[in-house]
N, C-alpha and C positions, 0 to 999 in steps of 0.2 A: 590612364595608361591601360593597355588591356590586359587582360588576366591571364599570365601564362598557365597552359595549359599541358595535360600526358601527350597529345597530339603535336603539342611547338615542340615539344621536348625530343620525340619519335625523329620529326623530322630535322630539327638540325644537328642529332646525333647517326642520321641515316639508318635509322632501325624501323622496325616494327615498334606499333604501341606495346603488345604484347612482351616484348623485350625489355620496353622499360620500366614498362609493371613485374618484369622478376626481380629486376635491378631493387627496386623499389621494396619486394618484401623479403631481399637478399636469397633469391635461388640460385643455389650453386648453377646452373645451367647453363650462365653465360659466361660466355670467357674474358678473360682478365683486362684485357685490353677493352673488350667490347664497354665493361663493365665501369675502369676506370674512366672512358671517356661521359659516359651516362650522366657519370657522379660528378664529373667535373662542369657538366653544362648544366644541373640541377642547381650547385652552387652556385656558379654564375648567374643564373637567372633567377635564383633565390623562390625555387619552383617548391611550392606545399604540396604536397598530392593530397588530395582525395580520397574518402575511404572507397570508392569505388573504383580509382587509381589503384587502391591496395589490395583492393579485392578480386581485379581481374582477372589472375591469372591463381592465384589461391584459393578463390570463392569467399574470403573471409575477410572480413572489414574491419573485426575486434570491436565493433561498436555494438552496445547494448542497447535496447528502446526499453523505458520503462514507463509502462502506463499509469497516473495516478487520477485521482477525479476532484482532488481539492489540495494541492501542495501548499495551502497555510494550514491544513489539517497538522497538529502536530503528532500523528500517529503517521502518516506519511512522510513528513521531511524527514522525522526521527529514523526512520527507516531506509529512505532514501540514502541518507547520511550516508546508516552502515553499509548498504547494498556499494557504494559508490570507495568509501574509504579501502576495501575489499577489493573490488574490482579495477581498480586505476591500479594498485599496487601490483595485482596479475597482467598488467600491458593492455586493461580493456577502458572502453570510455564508454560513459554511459549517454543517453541523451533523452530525456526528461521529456513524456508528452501530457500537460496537464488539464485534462477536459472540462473541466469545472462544472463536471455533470452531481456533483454533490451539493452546490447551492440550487437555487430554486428557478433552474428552467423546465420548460413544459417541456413533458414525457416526448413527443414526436421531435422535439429540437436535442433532446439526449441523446436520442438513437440515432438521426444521424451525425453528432459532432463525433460521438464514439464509432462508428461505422466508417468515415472519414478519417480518424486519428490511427484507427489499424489501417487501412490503405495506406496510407499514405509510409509508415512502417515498411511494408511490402514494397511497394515502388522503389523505396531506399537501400535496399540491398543489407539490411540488420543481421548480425548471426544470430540472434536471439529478442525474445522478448519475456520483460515481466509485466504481469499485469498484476496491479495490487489493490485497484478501487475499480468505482465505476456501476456500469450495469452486471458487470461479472458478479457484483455483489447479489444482485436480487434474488427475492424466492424465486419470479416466474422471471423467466429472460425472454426480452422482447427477439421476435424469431430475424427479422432481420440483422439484428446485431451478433446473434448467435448462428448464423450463415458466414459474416465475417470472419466470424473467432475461426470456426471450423479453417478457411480458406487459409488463416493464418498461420494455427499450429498442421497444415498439412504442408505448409514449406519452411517451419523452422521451429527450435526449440523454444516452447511456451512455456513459462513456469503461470500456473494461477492461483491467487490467494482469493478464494470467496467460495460459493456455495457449495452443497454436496450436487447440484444441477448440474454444474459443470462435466465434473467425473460422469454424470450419467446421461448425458447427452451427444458428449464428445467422445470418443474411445481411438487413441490415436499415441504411437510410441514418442511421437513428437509433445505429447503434453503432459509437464509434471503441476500435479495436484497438489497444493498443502491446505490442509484445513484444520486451522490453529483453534484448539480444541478451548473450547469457554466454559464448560460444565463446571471444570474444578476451581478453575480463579475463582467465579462468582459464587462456588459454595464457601470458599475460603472466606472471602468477604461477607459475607451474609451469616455465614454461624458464628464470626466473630461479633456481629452486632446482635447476633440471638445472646451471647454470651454475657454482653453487656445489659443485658433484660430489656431492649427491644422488640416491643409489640408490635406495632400497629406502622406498617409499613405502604409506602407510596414508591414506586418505579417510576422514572421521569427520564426521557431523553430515547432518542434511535430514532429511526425509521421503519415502521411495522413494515414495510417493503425489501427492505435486506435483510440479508441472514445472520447475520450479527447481530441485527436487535431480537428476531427471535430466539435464537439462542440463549440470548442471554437472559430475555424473559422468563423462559422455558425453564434454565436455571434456578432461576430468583423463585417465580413461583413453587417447583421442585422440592427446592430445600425448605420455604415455609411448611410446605404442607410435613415435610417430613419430620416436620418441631411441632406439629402440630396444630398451625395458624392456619385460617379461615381464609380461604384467599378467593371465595365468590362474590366478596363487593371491593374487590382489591381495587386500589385505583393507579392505574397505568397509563400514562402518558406520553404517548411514543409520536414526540413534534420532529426532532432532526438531533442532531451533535452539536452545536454549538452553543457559546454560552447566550446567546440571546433566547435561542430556546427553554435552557434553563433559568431563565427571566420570567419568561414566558409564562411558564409549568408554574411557576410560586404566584406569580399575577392569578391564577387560573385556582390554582388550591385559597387563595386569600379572598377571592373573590364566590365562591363557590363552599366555602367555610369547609375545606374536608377536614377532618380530624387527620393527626398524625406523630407519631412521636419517631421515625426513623424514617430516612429518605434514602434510596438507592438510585443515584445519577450513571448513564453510561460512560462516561467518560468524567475527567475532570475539566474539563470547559465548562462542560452543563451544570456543573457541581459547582463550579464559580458564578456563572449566573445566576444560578437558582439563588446563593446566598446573598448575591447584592440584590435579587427584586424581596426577600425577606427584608434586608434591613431597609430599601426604601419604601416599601408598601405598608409595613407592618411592625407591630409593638414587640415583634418576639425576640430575642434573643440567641445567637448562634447555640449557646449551652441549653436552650431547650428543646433542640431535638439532636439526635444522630444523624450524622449524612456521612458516607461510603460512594464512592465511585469503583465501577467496575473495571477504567483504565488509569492508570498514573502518567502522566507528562512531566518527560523532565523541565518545562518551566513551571510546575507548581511548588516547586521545592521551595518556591519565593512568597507563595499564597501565604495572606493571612486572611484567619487560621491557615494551618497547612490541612488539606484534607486527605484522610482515612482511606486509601486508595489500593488497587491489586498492579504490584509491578507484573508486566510477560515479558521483559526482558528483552526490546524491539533490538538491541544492538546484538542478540547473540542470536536471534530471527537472522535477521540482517547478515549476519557471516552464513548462519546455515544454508540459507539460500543459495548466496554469492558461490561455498564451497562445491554446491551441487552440481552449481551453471556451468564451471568451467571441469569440475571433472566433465559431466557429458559433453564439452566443443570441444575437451583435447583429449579426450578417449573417444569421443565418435559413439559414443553410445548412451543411451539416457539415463541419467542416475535417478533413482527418486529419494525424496528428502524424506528422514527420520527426522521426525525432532524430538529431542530430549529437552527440553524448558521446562523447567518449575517454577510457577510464578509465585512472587512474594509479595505478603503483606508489607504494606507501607503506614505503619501508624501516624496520623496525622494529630493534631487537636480538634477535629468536629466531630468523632466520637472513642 
């Protein structure tokens, strides 16, 4: 059967499409009669509009794009969640684009699937968009995909989580910046295991391409040197986020004999790998070294051991955001995010 349409609707209620798109996002502007017969052909023919139906005549669709680059990353779903729990309760829907530019395709196939995923955004008529992974992430941004961004937050509001690039590249009232600050979790983390009389420390996990792993390295090393640790033959291992990477990292340390008495993972994935390639590679035992991660997921709560982890708090990220987006699309003006997070230690048993 064919798909009714704003156009079947226009015509056998003898209007304008424009009419039935007020109908539609209830503008007083039509009159009552016009209005009840609309509603009554809509029922009948059990007609869904479109957000673009919706959008006609208001410009507004209420639909959100939100860009991620790995939604089994649990730092994105988790976020996702909140972003989404938030925003459906305010009358918005969100719609998910996930580029899977975080696994392992070649750098010319990343730029254009992200180059392509913001198009295609635009062509859809979005009020907004969030961008929370991806290439946005990198130290350098390849220039093709940062032409797109530009074209995108110059027709709509962009909220973007990733590098200090962005902000200095872009300059445009349509784009709100947040740059969730790493310095203090990872010192948190790290003078707690100084505390614990951890020496001799090994960083494992990120991608020395986004700004996230250097941050947090930048951290890590920081705070060593401010305890007074040597950190010119430091050994840093920056493979990716996942726990096969932190497989990987301990394959690599066992193999390579590095000395170590304390291991700082970026995440807790990689802090789970890293512990099963010890216990299948090697004689050692979890209690003989320290291991910290620099991010907590809430499925590690189930980890044995549970690991030594820094909470930031993605579920109240996640509303700060969400509260931003909609004050700027129903005040018409852009808000920029504060954020107040303190993140928390999360004592585990691996150190």
């Amino acid at each position: 059967m064919k798909k009714i349409t704003i156009k079947d609707i226009a015509k056998l209620a003898n209007v304008s499409v424009s009419t039935v798109s007020r109908v539609i996002n209830n503008d007083a502007g039509v009159a009552a009669e016009t209005q009840a017969r609309i509603e009554r052909i809509i029922k009948q023919k059990n007609y869904q509009p479109s957000m673009i139906a919706r959008g006609m005549v208001s410009q507004k669709t209420r639909m959100i794009a939100v860009i991620v680059s790995d939604i089994t990353n649990p730092y994105f779903h988790e976020l996702v969640a909140a972003l989404e729990k938030k925003l459906l309760n305010s009358g918005y829907s969100l719609s998910l684009f996930d580029s899977q530019t975080a696994l392992k395709l070649d750098a010319k196939n990343g730029v254009s699937v992200e180059v392509e995923t913001i198009n295609r955004i635009r062509e859809n008529h979005f009020d907004a968009t969030i961008i929370l992974g991806g290439l946005v992430d990198r130290i350098s941004i390849p220039s093709p995909y940062l032409e797109a961004l530009k074209n995108l937050v110059n027709e709509m509001p962009t909220i973007v989580i990733g590098s200090i690039a962005v902000k200095n590249l872009i300059h445009s009232e349509n784009l709100i910046y947040l740059n969730r600050d790493q310095s203090i979790p990872i010192k948190l983390l790290i003078n707690y295991m100084l505390r614990k009389k951890y020496q001799n420390f090994i960083f494992i996990g990120g991608n020395d391409s986004a700004w996230i792993t250097k941050m947090r390295t930048d951290a890590f090393k920081e705070t060593l040197v401010n305890n007074h640790i040597d950190v010119k033959n430091l050994t840093i291992l920056n493979n990716n986020f996942y726990a096969e990477d932190g497989y990987n990292a301990a394959k690599y340390i066992i193999e390579n004999q590095i000395d170590f008495d304390a291991v700082v993972a970026i995440n807790d994935r990689v802090a789970s790998g890293f512990l099963r390639g010890i216990r299948d590679l090697s004689n050692r035992e979890f209690l003989d070294f320290g291991l910290g991660s620099c991010e907590f997921f809430e499925e590690s709560r189930f980890n044995i051991p549970r690991i030594t982890s820094v909470d930031h708090n993605i579920a109240l990220l996640g509303s700060t955001i969400s509260n931003s987006l909609i004050r700027s699309l129903e005040g018409l003006t852009i808000q920029p995010i504060t954020l107040d997070i303190t993140p928390r230690l999360v004592i585990g048993e691996t150190c």
